[in-house]
PDB file of N, CA, C and O in Angstrom:
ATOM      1  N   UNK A   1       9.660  11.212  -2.811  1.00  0.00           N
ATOM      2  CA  UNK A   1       9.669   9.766  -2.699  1.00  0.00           C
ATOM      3  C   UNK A   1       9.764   9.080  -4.047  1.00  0.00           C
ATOM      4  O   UNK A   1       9.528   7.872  -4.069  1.00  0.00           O
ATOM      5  N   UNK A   2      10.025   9.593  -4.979  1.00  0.00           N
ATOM      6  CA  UNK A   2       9.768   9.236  -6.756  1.00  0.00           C
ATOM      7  C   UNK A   2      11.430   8.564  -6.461  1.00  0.00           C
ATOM      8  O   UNK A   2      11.777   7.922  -7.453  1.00  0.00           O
ATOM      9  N   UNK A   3      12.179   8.565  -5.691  1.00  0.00           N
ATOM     10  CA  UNK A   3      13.208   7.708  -6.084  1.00  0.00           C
ATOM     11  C   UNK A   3      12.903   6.075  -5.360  1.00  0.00           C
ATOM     12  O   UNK A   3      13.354   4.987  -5.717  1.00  0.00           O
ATOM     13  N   UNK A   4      11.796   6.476  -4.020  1.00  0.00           N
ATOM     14  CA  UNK A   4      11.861   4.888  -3.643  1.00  0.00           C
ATOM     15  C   UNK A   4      10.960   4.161  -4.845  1.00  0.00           C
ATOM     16  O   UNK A   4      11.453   3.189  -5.418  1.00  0.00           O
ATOM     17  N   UNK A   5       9.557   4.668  -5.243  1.00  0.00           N
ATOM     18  CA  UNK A   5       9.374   3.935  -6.391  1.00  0.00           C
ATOM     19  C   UNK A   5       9.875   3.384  -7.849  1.00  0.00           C
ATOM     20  O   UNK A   5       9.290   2.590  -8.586  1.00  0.00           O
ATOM     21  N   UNK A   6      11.013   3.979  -8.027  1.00  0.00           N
ATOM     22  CA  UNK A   6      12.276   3.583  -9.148  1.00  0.00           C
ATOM     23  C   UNK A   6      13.028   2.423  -8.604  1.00  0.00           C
ATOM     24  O   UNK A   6      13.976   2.020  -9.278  1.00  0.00           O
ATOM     25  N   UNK A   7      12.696   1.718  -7.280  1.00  0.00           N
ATOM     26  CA  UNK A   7      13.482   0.690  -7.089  1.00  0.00           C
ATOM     27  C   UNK A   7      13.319  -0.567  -7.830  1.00  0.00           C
ATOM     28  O   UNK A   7      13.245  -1.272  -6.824  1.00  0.00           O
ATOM     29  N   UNK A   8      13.223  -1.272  -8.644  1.00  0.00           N
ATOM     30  CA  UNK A   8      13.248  -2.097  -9.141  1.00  0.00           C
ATOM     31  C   UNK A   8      12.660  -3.529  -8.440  1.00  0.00           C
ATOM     32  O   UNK A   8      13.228  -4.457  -7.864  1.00  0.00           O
ATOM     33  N   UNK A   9      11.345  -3.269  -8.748  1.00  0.00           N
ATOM     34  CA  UNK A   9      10.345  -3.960  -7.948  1.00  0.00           C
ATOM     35  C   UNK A   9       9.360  -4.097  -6.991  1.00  0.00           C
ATOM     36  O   UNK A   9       8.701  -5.086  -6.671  1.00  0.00           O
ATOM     37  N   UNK A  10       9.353  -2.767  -6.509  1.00  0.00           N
ATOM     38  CA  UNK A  10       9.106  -1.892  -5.266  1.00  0.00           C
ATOM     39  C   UNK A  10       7.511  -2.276  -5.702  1.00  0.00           C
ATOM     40  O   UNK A  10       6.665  -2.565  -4.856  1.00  0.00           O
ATOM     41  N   UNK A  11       7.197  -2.226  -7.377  1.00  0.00           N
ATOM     42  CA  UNK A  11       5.776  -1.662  -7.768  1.00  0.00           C
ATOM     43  C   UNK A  11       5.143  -2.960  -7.280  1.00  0.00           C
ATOM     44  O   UNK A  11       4.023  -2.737  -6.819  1.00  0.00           O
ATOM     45  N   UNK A  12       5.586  -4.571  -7.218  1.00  0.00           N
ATOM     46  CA  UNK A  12       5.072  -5.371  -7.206  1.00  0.00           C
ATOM     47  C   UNK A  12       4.375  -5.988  -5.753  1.00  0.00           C
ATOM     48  O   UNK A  12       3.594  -6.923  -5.576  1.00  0.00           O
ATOM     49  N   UNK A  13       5.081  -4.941  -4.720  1.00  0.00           N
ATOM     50  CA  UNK A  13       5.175  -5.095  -3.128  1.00  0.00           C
ATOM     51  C   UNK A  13       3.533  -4.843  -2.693  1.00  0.00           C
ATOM     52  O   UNK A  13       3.098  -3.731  -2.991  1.00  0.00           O
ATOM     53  N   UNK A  14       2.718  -5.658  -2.106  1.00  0.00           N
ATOM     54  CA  UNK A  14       1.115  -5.935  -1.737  1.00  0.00           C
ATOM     55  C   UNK A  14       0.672  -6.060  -0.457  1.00  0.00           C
ATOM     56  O   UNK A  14      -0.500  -5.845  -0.150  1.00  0.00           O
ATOM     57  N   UNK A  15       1.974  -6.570   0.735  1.00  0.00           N
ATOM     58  CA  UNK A  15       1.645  -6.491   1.884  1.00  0.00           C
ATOM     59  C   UNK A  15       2.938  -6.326   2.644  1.00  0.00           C
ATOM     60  O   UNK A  15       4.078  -6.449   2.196  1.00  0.00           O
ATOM     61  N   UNK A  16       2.576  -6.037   3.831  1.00  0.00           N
ATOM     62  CA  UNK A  16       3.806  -5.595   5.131  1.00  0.00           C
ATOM     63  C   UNK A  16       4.782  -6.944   5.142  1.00  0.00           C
ATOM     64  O   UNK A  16       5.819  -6.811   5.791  1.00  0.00           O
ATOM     65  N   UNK A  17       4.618  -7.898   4.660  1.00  0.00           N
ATOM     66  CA  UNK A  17       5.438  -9.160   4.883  1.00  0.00           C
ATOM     67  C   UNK A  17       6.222  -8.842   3.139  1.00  0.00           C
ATOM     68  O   UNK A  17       7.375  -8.411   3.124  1.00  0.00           O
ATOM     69  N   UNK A  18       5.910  -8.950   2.569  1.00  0.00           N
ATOM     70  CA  UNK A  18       6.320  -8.924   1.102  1.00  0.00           C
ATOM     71  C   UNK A  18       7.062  -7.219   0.796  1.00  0.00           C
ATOM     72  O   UNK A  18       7.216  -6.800  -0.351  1.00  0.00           O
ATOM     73  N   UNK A  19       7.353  -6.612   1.723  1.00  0.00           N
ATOM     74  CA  UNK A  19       8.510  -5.738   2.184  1.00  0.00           C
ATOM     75  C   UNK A  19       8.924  -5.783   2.848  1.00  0.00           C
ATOM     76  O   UNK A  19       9.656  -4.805   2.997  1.00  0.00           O
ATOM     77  N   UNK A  20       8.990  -6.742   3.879  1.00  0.00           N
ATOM     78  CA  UNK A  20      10.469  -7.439   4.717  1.00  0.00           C
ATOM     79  C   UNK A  20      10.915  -8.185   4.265  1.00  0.00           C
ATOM     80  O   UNK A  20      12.054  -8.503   4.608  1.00  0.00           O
ATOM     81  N   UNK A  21      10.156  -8.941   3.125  1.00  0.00           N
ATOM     82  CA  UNK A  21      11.190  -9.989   2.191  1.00  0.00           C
ATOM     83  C   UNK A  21      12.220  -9.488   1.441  1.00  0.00           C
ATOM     84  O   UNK A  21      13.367  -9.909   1.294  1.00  0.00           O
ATOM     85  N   UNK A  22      11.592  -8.416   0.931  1.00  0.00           N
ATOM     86  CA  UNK A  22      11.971  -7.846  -0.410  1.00  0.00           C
ATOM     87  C   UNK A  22      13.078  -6.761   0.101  1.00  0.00           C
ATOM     88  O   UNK A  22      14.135  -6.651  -0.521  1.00  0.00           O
ATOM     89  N   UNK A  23      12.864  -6.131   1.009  1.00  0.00           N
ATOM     90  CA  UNK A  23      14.013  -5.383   1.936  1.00  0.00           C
ATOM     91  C   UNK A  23      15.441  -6.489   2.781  1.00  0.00           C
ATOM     92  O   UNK A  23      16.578  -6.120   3.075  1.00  0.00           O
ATOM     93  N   UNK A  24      14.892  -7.687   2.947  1.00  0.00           N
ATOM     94  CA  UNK A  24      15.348  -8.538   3.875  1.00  0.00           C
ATOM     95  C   UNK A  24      15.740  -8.073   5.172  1.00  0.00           C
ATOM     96  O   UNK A  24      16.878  -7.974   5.631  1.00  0.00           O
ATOM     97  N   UNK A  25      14.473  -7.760   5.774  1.00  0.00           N
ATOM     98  CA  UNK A  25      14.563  -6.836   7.099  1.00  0.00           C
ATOM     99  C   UNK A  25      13.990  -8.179   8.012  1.00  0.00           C
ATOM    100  O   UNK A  25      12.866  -8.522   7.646  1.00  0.00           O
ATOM    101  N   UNK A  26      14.429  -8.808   8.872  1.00  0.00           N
ATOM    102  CA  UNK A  26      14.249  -9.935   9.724  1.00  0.00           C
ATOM    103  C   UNK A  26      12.774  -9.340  10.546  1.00  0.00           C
ATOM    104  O   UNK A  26      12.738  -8.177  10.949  1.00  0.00           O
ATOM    105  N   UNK A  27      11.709 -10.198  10.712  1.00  0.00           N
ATOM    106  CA  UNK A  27      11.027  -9.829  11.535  1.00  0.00           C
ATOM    107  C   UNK A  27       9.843 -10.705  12.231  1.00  0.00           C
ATOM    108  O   UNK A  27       9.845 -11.781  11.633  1.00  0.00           O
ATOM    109  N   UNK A  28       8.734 -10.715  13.330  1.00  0.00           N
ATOM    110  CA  UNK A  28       8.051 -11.807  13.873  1.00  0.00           C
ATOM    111  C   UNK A  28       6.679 -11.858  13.082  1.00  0.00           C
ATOM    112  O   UNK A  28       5.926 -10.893  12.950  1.00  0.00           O
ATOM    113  N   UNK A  29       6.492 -12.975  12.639  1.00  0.00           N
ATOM    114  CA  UNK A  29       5.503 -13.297  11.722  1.00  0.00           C
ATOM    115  C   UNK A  29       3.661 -12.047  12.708  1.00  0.00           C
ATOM    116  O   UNK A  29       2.945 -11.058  12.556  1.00  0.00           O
ATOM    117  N   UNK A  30       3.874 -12.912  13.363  1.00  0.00           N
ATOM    118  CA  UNK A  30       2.468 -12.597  14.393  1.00  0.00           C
ATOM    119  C   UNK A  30       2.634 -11.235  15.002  1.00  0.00           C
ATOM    120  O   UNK A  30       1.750 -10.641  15.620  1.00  0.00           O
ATOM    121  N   UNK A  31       3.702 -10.848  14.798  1.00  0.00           N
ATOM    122  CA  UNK A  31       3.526  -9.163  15.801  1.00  0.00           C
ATOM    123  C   UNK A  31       4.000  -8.845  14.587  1.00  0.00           C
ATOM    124  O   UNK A  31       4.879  -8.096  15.015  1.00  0.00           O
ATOM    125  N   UNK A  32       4.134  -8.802  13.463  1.00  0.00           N
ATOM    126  CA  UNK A  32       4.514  -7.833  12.278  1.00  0.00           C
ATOM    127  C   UNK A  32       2.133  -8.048  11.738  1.00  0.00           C
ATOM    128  O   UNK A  32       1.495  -7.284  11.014  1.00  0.00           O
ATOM    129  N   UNK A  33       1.814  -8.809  12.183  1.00  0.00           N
ATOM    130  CA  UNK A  33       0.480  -8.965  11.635  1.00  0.00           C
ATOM    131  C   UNK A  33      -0.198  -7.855  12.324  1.00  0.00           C
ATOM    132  O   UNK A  33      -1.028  -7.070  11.865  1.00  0.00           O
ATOM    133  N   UNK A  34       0.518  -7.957  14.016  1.00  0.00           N
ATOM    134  CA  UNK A  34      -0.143  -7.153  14.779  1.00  0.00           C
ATOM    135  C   UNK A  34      -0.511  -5.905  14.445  1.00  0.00           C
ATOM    136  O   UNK A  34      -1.552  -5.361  14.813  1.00  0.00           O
ATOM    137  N   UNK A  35       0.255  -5.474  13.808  1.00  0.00           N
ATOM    138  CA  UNK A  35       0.558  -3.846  14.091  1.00  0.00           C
ATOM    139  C   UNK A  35       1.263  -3.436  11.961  1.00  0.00           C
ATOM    140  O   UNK A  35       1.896  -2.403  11.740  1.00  0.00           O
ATOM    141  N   UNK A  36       1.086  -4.001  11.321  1.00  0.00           N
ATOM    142  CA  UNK A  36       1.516  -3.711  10.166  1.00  0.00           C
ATOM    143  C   UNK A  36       1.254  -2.592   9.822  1.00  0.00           C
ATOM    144  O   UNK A  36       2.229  -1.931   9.463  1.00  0.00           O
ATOM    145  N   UNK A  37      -0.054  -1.938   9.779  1.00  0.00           N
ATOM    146  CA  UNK A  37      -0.814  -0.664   9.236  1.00  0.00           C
ATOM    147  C   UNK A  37       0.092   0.933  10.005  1.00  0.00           C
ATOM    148  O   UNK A  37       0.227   2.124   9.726  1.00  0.00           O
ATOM    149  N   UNK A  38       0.560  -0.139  11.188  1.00  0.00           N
ATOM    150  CA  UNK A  38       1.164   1.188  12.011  1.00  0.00           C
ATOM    151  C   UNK A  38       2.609   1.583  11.252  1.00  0.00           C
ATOM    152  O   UNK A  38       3.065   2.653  10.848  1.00  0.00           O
ATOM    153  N   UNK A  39       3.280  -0.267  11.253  1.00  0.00           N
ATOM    154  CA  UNK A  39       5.090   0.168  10.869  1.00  0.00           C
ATOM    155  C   UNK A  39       4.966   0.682   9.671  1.00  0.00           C
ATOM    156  O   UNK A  39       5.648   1.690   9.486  1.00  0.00           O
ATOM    157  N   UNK A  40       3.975   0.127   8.326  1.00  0.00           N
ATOM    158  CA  UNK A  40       4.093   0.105   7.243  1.00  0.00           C
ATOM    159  C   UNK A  40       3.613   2.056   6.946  1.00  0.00           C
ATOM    160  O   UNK A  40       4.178   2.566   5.979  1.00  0.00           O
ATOM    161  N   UNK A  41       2.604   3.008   7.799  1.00  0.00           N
ATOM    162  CA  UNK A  41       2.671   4.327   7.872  1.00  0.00           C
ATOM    163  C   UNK A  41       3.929   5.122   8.325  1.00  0.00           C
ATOM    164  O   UNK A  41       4.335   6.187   7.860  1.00  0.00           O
ATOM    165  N   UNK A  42       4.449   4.392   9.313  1.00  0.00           N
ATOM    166  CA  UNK A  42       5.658   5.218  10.112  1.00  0.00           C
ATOM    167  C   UNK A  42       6.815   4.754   8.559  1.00  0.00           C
ATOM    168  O   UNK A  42       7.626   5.470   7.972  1.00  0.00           O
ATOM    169  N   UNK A  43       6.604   3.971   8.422  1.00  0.00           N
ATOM    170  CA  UNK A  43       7.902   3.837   6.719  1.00  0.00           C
ATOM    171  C   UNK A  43       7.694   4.877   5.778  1.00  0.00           C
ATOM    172  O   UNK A  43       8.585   5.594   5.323  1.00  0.00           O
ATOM    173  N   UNK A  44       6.356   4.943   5.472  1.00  0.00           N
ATOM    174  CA  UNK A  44       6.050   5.632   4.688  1.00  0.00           C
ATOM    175  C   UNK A  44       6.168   7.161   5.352  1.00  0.00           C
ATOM    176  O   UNK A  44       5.729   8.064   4.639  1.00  0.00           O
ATOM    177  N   UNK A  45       6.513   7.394   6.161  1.00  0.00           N
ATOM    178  CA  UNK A  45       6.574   8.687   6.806  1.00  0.00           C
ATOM    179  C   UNK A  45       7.647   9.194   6.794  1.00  0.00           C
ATOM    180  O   UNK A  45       7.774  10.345   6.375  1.00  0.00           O
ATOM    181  N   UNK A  46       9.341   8.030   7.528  1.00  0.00           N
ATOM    182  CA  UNK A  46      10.472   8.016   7.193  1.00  0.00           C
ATOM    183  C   UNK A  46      10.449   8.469   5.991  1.00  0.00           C
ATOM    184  O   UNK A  46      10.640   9.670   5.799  1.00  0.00           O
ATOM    185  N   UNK A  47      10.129   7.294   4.582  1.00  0.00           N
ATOM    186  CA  UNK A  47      10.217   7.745   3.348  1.00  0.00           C
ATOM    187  C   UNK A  47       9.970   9.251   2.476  1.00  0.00           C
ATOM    188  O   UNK A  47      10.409   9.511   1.356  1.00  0.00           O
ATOM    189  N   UNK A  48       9.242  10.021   3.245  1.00  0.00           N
ATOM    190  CA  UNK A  48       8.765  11.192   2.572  1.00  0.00           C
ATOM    191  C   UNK A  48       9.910  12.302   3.902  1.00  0.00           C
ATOM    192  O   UNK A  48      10.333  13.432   3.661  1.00  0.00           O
ATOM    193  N   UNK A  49      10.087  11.700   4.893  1.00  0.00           N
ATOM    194  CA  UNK A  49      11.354  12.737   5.831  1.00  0.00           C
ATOM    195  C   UNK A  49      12.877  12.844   5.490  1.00  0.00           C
ATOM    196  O   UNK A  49      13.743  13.622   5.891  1.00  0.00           O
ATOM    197  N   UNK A  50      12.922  11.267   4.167  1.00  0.00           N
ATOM    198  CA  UNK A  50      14.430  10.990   4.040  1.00  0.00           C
ATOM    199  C   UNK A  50      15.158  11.605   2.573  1.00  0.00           C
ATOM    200  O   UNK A  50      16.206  11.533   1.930  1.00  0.00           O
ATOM    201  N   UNK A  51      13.644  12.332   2.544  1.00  0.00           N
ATOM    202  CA  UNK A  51      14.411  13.257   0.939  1.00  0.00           C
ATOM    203  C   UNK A  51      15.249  13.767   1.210  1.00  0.00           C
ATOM    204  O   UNK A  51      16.070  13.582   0.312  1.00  0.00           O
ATOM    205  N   UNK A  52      15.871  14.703   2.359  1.00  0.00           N
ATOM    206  CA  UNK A  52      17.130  15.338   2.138  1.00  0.00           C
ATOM    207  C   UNK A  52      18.174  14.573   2.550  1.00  0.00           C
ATOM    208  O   UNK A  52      19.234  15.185   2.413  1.00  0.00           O
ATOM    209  N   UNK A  53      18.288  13.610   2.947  1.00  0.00           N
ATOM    210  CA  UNK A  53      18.997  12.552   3.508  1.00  0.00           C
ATOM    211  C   UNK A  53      19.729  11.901   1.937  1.00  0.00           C
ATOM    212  O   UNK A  53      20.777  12.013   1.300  1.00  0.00           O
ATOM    213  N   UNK A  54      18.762  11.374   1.870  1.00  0.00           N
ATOM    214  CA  UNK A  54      18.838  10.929   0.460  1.00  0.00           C
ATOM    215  C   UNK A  54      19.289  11.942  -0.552  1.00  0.00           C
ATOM    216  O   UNK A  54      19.952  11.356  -1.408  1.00  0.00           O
ATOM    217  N   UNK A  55      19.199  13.188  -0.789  1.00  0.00           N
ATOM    218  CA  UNK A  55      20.153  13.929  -1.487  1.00  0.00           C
ATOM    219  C   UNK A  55      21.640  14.081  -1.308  1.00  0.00           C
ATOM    220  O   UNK A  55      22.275  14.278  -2.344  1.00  0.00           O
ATOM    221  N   UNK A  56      22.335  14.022  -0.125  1.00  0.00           N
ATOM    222  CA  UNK A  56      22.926  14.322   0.521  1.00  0.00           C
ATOM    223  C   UNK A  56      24.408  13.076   0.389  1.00  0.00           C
ATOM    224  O   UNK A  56      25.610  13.333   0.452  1.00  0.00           O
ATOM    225  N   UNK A  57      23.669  11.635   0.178  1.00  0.00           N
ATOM    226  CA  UNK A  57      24.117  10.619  -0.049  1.00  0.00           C
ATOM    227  C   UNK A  57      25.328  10.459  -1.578  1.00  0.00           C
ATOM    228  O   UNK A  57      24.842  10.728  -2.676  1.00  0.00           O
ATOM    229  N   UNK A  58      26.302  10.178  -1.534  1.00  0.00           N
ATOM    230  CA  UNK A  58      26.786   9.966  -2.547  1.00  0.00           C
ATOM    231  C   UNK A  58      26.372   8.092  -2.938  1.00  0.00           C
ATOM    232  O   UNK A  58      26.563   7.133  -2.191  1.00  0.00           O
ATOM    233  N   UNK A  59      25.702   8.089  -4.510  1.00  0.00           N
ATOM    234  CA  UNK A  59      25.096   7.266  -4.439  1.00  0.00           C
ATOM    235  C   UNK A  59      25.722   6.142  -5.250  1.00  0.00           C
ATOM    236  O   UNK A  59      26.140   6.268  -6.401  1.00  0.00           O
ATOM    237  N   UNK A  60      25.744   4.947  -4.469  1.00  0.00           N
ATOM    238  CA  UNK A  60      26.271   4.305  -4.605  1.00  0.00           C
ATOM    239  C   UNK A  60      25.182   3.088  -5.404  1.00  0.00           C
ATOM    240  O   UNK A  60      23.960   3.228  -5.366  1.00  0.00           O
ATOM    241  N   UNK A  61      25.698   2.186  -5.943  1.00  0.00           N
ATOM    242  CA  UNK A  61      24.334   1.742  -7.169  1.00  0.00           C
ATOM    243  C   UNK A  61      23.398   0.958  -6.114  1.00  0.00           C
ATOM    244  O   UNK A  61      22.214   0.899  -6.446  1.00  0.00           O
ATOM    245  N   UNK A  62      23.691   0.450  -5.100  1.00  0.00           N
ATOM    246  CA  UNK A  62      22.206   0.008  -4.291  1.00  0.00           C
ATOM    247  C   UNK A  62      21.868   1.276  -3.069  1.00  0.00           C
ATOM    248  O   UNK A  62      21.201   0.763  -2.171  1.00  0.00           O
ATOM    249  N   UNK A  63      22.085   2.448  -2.856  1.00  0.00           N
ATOM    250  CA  UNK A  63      22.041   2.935  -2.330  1.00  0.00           C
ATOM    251  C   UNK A  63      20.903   3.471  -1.840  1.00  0.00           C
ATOM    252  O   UNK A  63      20.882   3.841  -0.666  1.00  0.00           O
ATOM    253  N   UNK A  64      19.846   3.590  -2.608  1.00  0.00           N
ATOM    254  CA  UNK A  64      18.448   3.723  -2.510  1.00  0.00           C
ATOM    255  C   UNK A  64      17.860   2.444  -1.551  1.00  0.00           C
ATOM    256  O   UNK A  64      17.364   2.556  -0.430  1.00  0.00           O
ATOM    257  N   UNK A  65      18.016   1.495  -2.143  1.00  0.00           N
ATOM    258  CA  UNK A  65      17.471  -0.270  -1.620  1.00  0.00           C
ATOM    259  C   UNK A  65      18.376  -0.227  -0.329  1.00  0.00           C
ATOM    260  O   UNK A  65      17.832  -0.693   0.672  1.00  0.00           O
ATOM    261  N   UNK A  66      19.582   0.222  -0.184  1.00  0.00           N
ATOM    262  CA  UNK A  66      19.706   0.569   1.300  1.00  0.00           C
ATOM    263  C   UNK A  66      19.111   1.260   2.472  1.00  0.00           C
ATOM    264  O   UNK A  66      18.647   0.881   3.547  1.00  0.00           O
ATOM    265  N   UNK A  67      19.283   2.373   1.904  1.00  0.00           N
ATOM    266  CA  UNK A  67      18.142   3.552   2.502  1.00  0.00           C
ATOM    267  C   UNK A  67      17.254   2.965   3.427  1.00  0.00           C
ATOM    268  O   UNK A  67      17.207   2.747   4.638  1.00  0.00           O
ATOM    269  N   UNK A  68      16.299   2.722   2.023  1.00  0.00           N
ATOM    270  CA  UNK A  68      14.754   2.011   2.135  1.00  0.00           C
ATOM    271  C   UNK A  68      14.887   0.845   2.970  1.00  0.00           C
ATOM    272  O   UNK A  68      14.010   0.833   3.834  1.00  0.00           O
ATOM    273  N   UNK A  69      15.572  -0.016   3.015  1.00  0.00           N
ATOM    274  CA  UNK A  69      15.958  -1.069   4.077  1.00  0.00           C
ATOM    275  C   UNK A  69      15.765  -0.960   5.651  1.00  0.00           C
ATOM    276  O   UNK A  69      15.154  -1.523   6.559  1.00  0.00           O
ATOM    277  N   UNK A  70      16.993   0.517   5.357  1.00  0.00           N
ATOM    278  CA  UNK A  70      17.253   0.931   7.255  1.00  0.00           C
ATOM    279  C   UNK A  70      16.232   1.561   7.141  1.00  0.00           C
ATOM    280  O   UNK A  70      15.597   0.667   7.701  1.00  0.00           O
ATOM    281  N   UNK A  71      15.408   2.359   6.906  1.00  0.00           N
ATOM    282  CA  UNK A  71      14.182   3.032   7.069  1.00  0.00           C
ATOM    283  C   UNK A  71      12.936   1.901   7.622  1.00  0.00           C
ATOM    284  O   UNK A  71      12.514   2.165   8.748  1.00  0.00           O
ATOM    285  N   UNK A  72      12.498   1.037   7.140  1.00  0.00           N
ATOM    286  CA  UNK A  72      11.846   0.060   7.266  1.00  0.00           C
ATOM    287  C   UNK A  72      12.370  -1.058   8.607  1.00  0.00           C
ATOM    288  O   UNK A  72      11.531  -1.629   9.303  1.00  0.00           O
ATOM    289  N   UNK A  73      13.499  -1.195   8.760  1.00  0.00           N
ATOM    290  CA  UNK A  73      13.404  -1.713   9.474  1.00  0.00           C
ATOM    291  C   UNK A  73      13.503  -0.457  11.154  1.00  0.00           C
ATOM    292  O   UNK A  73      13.165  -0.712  12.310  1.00  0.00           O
ATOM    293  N   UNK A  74      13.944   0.501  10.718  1.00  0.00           N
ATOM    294  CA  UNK A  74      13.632   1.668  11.646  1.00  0.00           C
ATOM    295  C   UNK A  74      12.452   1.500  12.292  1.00  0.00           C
ATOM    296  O   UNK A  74      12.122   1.498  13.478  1.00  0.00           O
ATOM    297  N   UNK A  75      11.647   1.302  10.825  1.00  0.00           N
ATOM    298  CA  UNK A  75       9.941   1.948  11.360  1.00  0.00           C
ATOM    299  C   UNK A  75       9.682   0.326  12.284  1.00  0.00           C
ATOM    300  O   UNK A  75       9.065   0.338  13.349  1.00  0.00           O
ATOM    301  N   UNK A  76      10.114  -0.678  11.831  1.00  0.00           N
ATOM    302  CA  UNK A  76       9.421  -1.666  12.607  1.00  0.00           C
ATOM    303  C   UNK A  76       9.882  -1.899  13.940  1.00  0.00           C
ATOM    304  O   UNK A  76       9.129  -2.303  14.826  1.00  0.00           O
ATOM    305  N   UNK A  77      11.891  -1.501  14.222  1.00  0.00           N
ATOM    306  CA  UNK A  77      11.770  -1.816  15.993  1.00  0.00           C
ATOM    307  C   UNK A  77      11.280  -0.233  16.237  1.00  0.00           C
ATOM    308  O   UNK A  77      11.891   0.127  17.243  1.00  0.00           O
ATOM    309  N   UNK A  78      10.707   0.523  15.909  1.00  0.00           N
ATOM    310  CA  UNK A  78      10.447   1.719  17.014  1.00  0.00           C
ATOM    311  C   UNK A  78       8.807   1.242  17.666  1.00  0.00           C
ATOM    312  O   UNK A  78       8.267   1.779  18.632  1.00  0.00           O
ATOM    313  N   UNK A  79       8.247   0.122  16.854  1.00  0.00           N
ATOM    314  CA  UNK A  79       6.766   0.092  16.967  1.00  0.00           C
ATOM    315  C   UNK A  79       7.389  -1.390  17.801  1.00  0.00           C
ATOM    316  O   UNK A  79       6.626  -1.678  18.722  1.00  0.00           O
ATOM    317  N   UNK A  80       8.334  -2.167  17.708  1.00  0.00           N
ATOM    318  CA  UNK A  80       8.725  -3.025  19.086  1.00  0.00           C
ATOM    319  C   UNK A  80       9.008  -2.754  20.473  1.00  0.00           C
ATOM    320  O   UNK A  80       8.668  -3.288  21.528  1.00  0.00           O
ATOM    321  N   UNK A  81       9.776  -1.706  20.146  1.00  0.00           N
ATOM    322  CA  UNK A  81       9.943  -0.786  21.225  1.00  0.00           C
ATOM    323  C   UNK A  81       9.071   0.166  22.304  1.00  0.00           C
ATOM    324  O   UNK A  81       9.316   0.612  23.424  1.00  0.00           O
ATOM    325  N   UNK A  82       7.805   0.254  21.289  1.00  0.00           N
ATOM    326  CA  UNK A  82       6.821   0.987  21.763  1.00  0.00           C
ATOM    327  C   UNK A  82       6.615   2.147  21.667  1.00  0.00           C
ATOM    328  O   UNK A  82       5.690   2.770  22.187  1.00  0.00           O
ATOM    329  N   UNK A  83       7.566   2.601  20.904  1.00  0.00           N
ATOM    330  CA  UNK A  83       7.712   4.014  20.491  1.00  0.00           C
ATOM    331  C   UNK A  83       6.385   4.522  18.972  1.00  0.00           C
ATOM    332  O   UNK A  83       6.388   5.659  18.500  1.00  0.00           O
ATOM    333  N   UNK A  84       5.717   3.759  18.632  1.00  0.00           N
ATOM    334  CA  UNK A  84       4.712   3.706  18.056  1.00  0.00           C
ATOM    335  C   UNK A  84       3.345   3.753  19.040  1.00  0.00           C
ATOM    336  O   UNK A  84       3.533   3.561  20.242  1.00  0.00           O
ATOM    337  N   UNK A  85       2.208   3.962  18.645  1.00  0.00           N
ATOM    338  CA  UNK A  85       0.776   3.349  19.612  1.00  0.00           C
ATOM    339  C   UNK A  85       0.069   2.538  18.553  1.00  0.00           C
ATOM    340  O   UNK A  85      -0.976   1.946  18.823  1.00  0.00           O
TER     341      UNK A  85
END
């Protein structure tokens, strides 16, 4: 995961809302409150599953901040969906 923290700004990120900004991943104020601790683990879970993914990638200069994007917003409709508890 030492490449998602090289993102350029990543270090300054403090809550589950202030990485949907910063990702610009669209999402509901009050059900992202609901359940943050859940999407914001399942990201972090993606993130440590997408190392070989992420090798694999020919990298393109935002390619990381992409990644990390669809990952995040992954983790948040699977916990809309219900595919989270």
């Amino acid at each position: 995961m030492e490449w998602f923290y090289q993102l350029p700004g990543v270090e300054t990120l403090d809550s589950a809302e202030a990485f949907f900004r910063f990702f610009s991943v669209p999402y509901e104020t009050q059900e992202l409150q609901a359940c943050n601790l859940t999407v914001l683990s399942e990201f972090h879970r993606r993130l440590r599953a997408a190392v070989p993914l992420r090798n694999s990638l020919e990298l393109a200069p935002d390619a990381d901040w992409q990644l990390a994007r669809r990952l995040l917003a992954e983790s948040y409709q699977s916990k809309r969906s219900g595919a989270l508890s």
